[in-house]
C-alpha positions in Angstrom: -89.3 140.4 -80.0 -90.0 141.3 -76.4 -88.5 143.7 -75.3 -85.8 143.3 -72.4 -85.2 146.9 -71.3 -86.9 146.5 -68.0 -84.9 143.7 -67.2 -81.3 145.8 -68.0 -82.7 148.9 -66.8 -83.8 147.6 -63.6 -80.0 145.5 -63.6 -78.5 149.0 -63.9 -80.4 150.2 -60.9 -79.5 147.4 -58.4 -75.2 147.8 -59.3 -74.6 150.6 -61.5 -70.5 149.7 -60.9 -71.2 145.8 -62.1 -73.2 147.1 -65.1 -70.5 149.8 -66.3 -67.8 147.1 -65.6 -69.6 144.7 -67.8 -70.1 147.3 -70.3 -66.3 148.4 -70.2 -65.8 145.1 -71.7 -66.6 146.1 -75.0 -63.0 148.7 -75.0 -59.3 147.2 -75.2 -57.7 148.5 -72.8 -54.1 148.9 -71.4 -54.6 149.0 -68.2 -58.5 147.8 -67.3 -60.1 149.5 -64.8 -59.4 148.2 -61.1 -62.5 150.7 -60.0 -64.8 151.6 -62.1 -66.6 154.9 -60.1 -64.7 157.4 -58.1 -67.2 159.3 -56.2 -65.2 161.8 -54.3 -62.8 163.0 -58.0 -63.5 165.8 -59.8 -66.7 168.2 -59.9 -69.3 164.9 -59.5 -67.4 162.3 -59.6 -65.4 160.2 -62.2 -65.8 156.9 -64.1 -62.4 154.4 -64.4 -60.2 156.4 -62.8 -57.3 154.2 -62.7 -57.8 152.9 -66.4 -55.7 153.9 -69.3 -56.4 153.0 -73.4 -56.1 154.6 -76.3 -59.0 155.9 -78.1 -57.6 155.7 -81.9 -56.3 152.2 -81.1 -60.0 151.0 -80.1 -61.3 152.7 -83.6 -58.8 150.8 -85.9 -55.5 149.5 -85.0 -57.3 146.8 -83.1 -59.9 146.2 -86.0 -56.8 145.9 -88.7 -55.2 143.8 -86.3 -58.1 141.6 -86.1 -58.9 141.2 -89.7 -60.7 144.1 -90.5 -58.1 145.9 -92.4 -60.1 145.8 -95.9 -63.2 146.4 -94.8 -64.6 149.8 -95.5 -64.9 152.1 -92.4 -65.2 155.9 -94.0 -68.1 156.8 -96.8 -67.3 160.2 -98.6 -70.6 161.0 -100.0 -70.5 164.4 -101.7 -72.9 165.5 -104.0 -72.0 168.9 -103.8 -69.0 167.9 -105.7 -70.9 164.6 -107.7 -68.9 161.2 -106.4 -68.4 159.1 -103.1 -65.5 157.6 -102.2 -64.7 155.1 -99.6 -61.2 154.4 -97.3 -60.7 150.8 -95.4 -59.6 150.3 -92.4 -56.4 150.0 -93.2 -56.5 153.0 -95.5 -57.7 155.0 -92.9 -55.4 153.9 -90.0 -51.9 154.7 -92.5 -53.6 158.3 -93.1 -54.0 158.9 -88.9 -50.7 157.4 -88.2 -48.7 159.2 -91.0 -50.8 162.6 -89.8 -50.4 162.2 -86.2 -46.6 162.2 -87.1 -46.5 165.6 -88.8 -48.3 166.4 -85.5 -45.4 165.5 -83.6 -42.7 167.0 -85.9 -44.5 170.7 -85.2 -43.9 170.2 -81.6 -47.7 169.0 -80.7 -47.7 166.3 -78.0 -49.9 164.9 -75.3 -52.5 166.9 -73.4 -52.2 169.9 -76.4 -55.1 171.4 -78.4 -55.6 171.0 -81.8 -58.8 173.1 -83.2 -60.4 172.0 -86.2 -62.4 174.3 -88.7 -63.1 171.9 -91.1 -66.1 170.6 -93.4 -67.3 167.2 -94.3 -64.4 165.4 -95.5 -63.3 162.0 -94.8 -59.5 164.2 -93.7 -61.8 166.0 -90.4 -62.3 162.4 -88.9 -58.8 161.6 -89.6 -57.6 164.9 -87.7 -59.5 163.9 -84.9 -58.7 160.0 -84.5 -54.4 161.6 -85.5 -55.3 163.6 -82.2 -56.7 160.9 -80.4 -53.9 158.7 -81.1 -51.3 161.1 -79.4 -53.0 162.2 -76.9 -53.8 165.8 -78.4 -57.3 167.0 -77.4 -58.8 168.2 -80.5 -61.9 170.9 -80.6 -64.1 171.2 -83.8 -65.8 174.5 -84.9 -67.9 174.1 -87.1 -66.6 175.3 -90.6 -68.0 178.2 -91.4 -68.2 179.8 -88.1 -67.6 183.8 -87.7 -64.4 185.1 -87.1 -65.4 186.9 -83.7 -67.2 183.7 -82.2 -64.2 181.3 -83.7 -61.7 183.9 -82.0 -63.8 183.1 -78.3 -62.9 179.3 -78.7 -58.9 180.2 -79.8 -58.6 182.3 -77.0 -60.4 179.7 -74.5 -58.8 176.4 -75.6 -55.4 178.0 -76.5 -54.6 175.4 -79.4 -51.0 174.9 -80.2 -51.9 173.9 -84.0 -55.3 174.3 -86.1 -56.5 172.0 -88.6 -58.4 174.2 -91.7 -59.7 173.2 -94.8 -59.6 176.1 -98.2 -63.5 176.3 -98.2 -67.0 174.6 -97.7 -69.3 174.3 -100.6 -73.1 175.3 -100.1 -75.5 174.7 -102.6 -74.6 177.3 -105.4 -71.8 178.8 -103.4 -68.3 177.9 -102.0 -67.3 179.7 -97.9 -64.2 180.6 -98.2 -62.6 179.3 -94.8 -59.0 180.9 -94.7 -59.8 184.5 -94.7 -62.4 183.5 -91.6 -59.6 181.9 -89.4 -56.9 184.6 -90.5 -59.1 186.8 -89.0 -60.2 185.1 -86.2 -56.4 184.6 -85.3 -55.7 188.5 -85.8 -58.9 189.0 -83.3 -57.6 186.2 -80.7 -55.2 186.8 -77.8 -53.3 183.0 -78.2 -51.8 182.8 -81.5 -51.4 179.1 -82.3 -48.2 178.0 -83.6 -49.1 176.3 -86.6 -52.1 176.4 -88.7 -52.0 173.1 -90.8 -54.6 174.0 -94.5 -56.1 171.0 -96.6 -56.0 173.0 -100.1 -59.4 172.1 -102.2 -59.7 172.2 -105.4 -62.8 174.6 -105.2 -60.2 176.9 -104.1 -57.6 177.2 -103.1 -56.0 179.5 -100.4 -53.2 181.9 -99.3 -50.6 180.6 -96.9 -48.9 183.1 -94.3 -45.2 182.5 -94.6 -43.9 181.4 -91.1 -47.3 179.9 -90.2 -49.0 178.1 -92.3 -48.6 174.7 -93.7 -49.8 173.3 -96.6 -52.0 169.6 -95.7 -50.7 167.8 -98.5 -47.4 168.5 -99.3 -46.5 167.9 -95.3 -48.3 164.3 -95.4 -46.7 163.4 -98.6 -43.4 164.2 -96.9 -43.8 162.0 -94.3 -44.7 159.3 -96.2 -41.6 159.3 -98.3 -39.2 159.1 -95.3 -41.4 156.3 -93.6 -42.8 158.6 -90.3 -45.5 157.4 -88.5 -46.6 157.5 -84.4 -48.1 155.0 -82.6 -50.5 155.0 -79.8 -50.1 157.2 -76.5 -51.3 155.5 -73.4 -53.6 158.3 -71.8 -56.1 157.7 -68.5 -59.7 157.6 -68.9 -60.1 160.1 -67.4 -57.7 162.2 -69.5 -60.0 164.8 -72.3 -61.1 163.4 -75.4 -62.1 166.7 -76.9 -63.5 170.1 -75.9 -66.6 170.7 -78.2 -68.4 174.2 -76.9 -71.6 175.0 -76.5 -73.5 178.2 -76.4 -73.6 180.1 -72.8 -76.0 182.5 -71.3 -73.6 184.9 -70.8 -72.5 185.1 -74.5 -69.3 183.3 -73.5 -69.3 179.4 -74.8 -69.1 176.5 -72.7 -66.8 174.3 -73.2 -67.5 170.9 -72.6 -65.0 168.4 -71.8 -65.4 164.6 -73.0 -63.0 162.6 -70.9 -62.0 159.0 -72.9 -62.7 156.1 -71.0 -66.0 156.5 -69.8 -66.9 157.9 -73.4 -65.9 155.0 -75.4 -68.2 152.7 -73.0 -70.7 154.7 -73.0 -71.0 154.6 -77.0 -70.0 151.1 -77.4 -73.5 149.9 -75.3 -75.5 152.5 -77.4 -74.7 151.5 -80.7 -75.4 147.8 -79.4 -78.3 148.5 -77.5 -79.9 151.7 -78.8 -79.0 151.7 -82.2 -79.1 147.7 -82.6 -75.9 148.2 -85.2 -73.5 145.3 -85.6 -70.1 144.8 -87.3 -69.7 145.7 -90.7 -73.1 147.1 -91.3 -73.3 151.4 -92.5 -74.4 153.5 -89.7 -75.0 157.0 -91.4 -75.3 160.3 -89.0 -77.0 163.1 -91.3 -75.2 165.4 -88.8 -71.8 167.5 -89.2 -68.4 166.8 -87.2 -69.0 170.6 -85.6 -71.7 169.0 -83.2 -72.1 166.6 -80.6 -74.2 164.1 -82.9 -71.5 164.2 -85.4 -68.5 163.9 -82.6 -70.7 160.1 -81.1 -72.0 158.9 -84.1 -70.2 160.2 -87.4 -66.6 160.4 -85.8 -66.4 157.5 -82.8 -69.7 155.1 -82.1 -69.2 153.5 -85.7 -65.5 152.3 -86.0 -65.4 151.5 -82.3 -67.5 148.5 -82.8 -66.5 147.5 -86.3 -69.3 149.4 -88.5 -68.9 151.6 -91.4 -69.6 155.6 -91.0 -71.0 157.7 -93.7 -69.6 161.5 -93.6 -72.3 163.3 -95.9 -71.3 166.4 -97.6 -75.0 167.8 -99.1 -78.6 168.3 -97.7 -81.8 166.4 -97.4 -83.2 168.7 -100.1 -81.9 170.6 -103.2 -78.7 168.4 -103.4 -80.3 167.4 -106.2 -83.8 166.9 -104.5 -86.0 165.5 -101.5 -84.7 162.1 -102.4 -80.8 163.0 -101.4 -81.3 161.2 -98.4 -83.2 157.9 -99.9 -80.0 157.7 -103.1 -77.7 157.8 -100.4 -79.1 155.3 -98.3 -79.9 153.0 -101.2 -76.6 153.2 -102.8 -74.2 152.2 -100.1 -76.5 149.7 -98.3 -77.6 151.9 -95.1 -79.2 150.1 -92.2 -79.6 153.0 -89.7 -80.2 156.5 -90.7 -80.0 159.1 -87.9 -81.0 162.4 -88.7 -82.5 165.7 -87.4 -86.7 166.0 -87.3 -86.3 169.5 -89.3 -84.6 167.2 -92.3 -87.8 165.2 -92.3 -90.0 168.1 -92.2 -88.1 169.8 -94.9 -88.4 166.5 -96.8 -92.2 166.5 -95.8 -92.5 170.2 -97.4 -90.9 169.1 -101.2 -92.1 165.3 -101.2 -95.0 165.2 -98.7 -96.4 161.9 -100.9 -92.7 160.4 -100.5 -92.5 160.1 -104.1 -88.6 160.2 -104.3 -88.6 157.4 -101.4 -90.1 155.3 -104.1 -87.3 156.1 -106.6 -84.6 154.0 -104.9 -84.1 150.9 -103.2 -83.7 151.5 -99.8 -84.7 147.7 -98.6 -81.7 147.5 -95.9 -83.0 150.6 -93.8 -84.5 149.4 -90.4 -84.6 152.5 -88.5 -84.7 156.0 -89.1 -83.5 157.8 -85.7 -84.4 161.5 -84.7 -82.9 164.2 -82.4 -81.7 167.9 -82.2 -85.6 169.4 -82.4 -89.0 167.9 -80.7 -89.9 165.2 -83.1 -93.5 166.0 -83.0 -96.7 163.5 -83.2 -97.2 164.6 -87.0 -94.1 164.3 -88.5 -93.4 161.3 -86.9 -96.8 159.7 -88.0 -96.1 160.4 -91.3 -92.6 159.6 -92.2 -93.6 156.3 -90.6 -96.6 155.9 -92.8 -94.3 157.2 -95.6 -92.0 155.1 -95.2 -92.7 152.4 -93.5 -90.2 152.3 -91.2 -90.2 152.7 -87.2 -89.4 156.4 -86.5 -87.3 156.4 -83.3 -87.4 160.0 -81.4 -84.0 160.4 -78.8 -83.4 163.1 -76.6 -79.5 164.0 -75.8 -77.6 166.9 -75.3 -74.3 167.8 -76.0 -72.9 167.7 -72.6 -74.7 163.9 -72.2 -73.0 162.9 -75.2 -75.6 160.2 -76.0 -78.6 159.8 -75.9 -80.5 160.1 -72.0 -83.6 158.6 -73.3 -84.7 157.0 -76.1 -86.1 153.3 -77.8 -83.6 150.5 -76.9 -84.0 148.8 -80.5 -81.3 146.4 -79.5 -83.0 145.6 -76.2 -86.2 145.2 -78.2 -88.5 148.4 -79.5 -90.5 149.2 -76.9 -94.5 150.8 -78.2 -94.2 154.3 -79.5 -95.9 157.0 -77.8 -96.5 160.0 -79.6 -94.4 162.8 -78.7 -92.4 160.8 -76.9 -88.8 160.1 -77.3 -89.7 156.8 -74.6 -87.4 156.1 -71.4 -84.0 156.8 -69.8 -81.4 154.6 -71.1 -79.0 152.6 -68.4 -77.0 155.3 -65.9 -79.8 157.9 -66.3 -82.2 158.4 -63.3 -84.5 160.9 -64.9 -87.0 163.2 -62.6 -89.3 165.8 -62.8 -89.2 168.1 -60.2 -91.1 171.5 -59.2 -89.3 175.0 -58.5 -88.8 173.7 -55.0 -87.3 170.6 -55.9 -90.3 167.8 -55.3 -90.9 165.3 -58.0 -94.4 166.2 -59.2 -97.0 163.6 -60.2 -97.0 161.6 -63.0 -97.9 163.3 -66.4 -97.4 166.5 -64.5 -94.8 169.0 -66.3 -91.9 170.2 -64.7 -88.1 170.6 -64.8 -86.0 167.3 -65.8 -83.3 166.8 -64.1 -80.5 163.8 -63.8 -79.8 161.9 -60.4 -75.7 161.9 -59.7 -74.0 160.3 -60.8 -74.3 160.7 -64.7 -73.3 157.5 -66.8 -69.8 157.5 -68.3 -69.7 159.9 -71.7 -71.5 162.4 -69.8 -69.0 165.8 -68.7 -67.1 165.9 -66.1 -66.6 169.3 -65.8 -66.0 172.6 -68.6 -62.5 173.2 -69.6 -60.7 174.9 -67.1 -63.9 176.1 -65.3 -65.0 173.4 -62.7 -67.0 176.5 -60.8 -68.8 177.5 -64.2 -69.4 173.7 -64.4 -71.2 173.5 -60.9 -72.9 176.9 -61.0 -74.3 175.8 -64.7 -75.6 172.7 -64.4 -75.5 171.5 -60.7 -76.8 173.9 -58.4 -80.3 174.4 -59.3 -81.5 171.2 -57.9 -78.6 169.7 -55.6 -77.6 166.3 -55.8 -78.8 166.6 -59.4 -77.9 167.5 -62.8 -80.1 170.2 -64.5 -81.3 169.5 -67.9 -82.6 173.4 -68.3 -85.6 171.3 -70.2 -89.1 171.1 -69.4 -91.1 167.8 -69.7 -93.4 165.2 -68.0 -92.5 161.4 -67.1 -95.8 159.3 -67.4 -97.1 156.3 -65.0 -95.4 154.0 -67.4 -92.0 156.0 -67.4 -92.2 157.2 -70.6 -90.7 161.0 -71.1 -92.3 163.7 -72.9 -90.1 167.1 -73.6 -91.8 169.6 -73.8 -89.0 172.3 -74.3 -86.6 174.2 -73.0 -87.1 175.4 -69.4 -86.9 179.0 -70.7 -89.3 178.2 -73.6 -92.2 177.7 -71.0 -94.2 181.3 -70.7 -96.2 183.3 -68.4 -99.2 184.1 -69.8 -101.4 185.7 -67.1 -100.1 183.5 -64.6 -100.4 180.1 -66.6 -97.3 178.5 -67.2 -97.8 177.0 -71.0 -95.5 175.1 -73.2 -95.1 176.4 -76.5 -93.5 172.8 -77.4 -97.1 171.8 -76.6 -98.7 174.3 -78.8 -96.2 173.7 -81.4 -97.5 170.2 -81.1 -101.2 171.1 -82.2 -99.9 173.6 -85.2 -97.9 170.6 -86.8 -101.2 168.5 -87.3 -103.0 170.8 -89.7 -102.9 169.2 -92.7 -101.4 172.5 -95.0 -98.7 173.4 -92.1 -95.0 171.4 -92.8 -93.4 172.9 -89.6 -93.6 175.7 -87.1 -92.6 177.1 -84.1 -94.3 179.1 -81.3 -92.6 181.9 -79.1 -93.5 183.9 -76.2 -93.9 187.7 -77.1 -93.9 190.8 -74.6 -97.3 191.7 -73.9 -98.2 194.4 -71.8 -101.3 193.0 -69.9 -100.6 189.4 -69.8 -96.4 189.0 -69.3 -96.4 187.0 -72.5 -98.5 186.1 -75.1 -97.5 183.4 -78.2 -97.3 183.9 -81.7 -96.8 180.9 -83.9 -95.3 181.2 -87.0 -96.1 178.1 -89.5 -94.4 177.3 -92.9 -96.9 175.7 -95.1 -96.2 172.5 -97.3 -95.4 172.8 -100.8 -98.3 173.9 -103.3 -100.9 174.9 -100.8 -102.5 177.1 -102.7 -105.0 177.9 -100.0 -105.5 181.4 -98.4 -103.2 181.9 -96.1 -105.5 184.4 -93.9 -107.7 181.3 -93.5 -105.0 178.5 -92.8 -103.8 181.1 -90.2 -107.6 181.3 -88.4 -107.9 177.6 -88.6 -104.6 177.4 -86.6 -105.5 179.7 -83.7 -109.0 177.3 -83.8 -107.1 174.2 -83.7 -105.0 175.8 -80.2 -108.0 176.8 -78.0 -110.0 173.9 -79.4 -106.9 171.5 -78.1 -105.8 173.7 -74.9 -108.4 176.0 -74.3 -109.0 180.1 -74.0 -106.3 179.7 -71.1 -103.3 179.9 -74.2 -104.3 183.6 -75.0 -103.2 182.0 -78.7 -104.6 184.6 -81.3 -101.8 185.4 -83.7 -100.5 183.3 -86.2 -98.7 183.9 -89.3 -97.5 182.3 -92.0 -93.5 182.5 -93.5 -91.8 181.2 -96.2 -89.0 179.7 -94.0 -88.1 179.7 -90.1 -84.3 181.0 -89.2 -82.2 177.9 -88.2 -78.4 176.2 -86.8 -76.6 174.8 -89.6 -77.6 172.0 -87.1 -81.3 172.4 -87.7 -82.1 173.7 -85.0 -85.4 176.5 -84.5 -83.5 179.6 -83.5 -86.7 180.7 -81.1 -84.7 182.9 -78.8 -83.4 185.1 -81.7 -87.4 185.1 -83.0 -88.5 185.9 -79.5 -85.7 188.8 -79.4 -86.9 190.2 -83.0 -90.7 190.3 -81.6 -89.9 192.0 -78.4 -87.4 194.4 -80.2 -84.5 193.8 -77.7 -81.1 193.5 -78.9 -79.6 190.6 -80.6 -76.3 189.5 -81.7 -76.5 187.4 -85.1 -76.3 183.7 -83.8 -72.6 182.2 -84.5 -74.1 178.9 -86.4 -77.2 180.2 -87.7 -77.9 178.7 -91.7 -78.8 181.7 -93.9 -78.9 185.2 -91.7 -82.0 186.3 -94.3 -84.2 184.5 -92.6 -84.1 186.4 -89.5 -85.4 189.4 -91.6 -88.1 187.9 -93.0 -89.2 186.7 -89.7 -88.9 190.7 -88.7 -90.8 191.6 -92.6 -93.8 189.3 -91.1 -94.4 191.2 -87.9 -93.8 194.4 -89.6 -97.0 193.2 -91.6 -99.0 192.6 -88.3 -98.1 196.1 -87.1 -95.8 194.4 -84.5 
């Protein structure tokens, strides 16, 4: 169908307050919103400030009250312990209401923190939405973290009660949680009061006397003697959550969701984004410890009536590249949202999508990207792979959602390559120069977002509105910075092309290594790479790509490796200074997916690093260091 994002885009543009109102719609509130933008509150402003709702009561005491009470709204899918399970509506809401009372019998109430350091179980949701639904504010670490960087986010958000599972399973291995968080606590300043442990059976964990509870045994309690809590009005603008992010400094960021503004915000996305309707499976192949996992596994799905999928496995290995394809086949997914490094890892095992073929995937419609650059190649070929549209997004965590992407519920919009398409309602995307100008079209420079953001985005950091302003809202006044690099085209179409500190120097030429990352991926043996800038002596900075070839390329990798530095100055000339490349096993990445380049770029230049908090498997950092050993570097 024709698309009609112009028309909605361009609707936002002439009454941004009329568009939001309309929008707000789509929430039950308590007491709708009177005004919908406050200009002059807080650090830029805030969105329904004199609304109040509940966000817990918008995710399922509204949907049981209107009929949806059997319907299924959590998928356990667990390979890594061999079954799936699934919990209604209904099931789900007695499980918040009868957890949200224990809450409240250990002394937690409105406006406290709850941390949770948990792993893919269907219980981490129900922590959240039992927060939610008394007004705690609840921060997730991801499970797994270390005890030093989990210790940082105690000490900053000051939690009266944490929320821990036993362990996490890995392929082949089970984390033991507990001992992590007792140590983290011993490390931290605050002390929470009350550290609340779902026992697993994979193992099962130590309780300190005076401290710790055991998950279980106080739910079950509760239930016997009838305790439940109902829904605490809070204001929109009142904190969701606090969900931190890396900082600059070393010290996290923690970014503040406010409630209102949030649940409108993902309510018109999964309608007009994600095209996803009542009752249909929405599944996030992300984990509840980031932002993707907080909008679109925890909160997007239930609040319009859809089912969520919480995933506990990877696209490969758990058995095989076709994890992704049983899981979708077996519980009827129409929407599968997921990172580009999943795909390229599934590229690297299956590259002829032979498992895709296994199973019966026939209600798929989309397959959505974001975390990494989605580049041209990839892209191309799950789509030819597949058959499916491959939809590129770019978000952040302190957006929330997604700033730009292809409106499938508006209409699909054609697919540029490299492109994750155009700003969605309430973003005003520019690129500007160092000095602030917008530069022509096509032209690269720094993206930035007009003020005001669209409701979701952050309204500030927790208890730092100064870090807030010096962070993100100073570099270009009257405009929030992005700290990423792109272009926007004659047509309005956005290309990323990294992150602002990802652009190099090389001999006075300013050159993307997104863009050269985007050459490397089209060689035909190569299933991902990345590109850093290293020290050089002469030039400021010179790249080095490292590629990680596809499965049984038996090829010499000496001559893959020459084709590749061909391929850059062929596609961007002598002017890259791109003569080293090198071939690895494996690059080091987030639990998240993400290319850890600034650690790689640290390892080349031999500067001092601290082992990132979320990083996957720590062993790959040393074979990136074995490599450049082998190039005398």
């Amino acid at each position: 169908m024709a698309s009609r994002y112009a028309e909605v885009y361009a609707r936002w543009q002439a009454d941004p307050e009329a568009f939001w109102e309309e929008a707000a719609r789509a929430v039950e509130w308590m007491a709708p919103p009177a005004r919908i933008f406050h200009a002059d509150a807080g650090v830029h402003g805030r969105w329904f400030p004199d609304a109040t709702l509940n966000a817990c009561f918008n995710l399922l005491d509204r949907h049981v009250r209107d009929g949806r009470g059997q319907q299924v709204a959590i998928i356990h899918d667990s390979p890594l312990q061999g079954f799936s399970k699934c919990l209604t509506y209904a099931e789900v809401l007695h499980e918040v209401e009868t957890l949200a009372a224990v809450f409240v019998a250990h002394g937690v109430t409105k406006g406290d923190r709850v941390l949770l350091y948990m792993p893919m179980v269907p219980e981490a949701l129900i922590g959240m939405y039992a927060c939610a639904r008394i007004g705690a504010i609840h921060s997730v670490v991801f499970g797994g973290f270390a005890a030093k960087e989990l210790a940082t986010r105690i000490d900053d958000a000051a939690p009266k009660m944490v929320l821990a599972a036993s362990c996490g399973l890995e392929p082949n291995r089970v984390i033991a949680y507990k001992p992590l968080l007792d140590a983290a606590i011993a490390l931290a300043t605050h002390k929470p009061d009350a550290v609340l442990v779902l026992q697993r059976l994979q193992l099962e964990a130590s309780l300190v006397e005076g401290r710790d509870l055991d998950w279980a045994h106080e739910v079950a309690a509760a239930k016997r003697e009838g305790r439940v809590a109902g829904c605490v009005e809070m204001q929109a603008t009142d904190p969701l959550y606090i969900l931190y992010t890396s900082g600059t400094t070393g010290v996290p960021k923690g970014v503040v969701r406010d409630t209102g503004g949030y649940l409108v915000a993902l309510a018109w996305s999964m309608r007009g984004l994600y095209d996803i309707a009542p009752g249909e499976v929405f599944w996030t192949a992300s984990d509840v410890g980031w932002v993707v996992g907080h909008s679109y596994i925890v909160y997007a799905p239930l609040l319009i009536g859809a089912t969520t999928l919480v995933y506990e496995g990877k696209p490969i290995g758990t058995p095989d590249a076709g994890a992704f394809w049983r899981v979708c086949a077996e519980h009827k997914v129409v929407s599968l949202f997921t990172a580009p490094t999943a795909l390229r890892a599934i590229k690297k095992d299956d590259p002829g999508g032979v498992h895709f073929e296994k199973h019966n995937t026939s209600p798929l419609r989309a397959l959505f990207l974001a975390g990494e650059r989605a580049d041209a190649n990839t892209v191309d070929w799950a789509r030819d792979t597949y058959g499916l549209p491959i939809i590129d997004h770019w978000w952040q965590t302190e957006t929330g959602w997604a700033i730009a992407g292809n409106p499938v519920g508006l209409g699909m919009l054609p697919i540029k390559p490299g492109s994750p398409t155009v700003p969605m309602p309430g973003f005003a995307l520019e690129a500007l120069d160092d000095a602030g100008n917008p530069v022509p079209p096509g032209t690269m420079g720094s993206l930035v977002i007009k003020l005001p953001m669209p409701p979701g985005c952050l309204p500030t950091l927790w208890k730092n509105d100064a870090r807030m302003r010096d962070s993100y809202l100073t570099a270009f006044p009257g405009s929030y910075n992005t700290s990423d690099s792109g272009a926007i085209d004659a047509d309005g179409y956005v290309f990323i092309l990294g992150r602002t500190d990802d652009i190099i120097n090389c001999a006075g030429h300013r050159l993307s290594t997104g863009g050269m990352e985007e050459v490397l991926a089209g060689h035909p043996d190569v299933a991902e790479c990345a590109v850093i800038g290293m020290k050089d002596a002469i030039k400021g900075e010179a790249p080095c790509g490292f590629l990680v070839l596809k499965a049984g390329v038996m090829r010499d990798h000496g001559a893959i490796e020459a084709e590749a530095v061909s391929m850059i100055r062929d596609a961007i000339g002598p002017v890259a200074s791109f003569k080293l490349a090198i071939a690895v096993d494996r690059l080091p990445k987030t639990r998240s997916g993400k290319i850890l380049r600034g650690t790689m770029k640290k390892i080349a230049d031999h500067d001092a690093y601290a082992m990132p908090a979320t990083i996957e498997d720590p062993a790959t950092l040393d074979t990136i260091a074995a490599a450049l050993r082998g190039r005398g570097l």
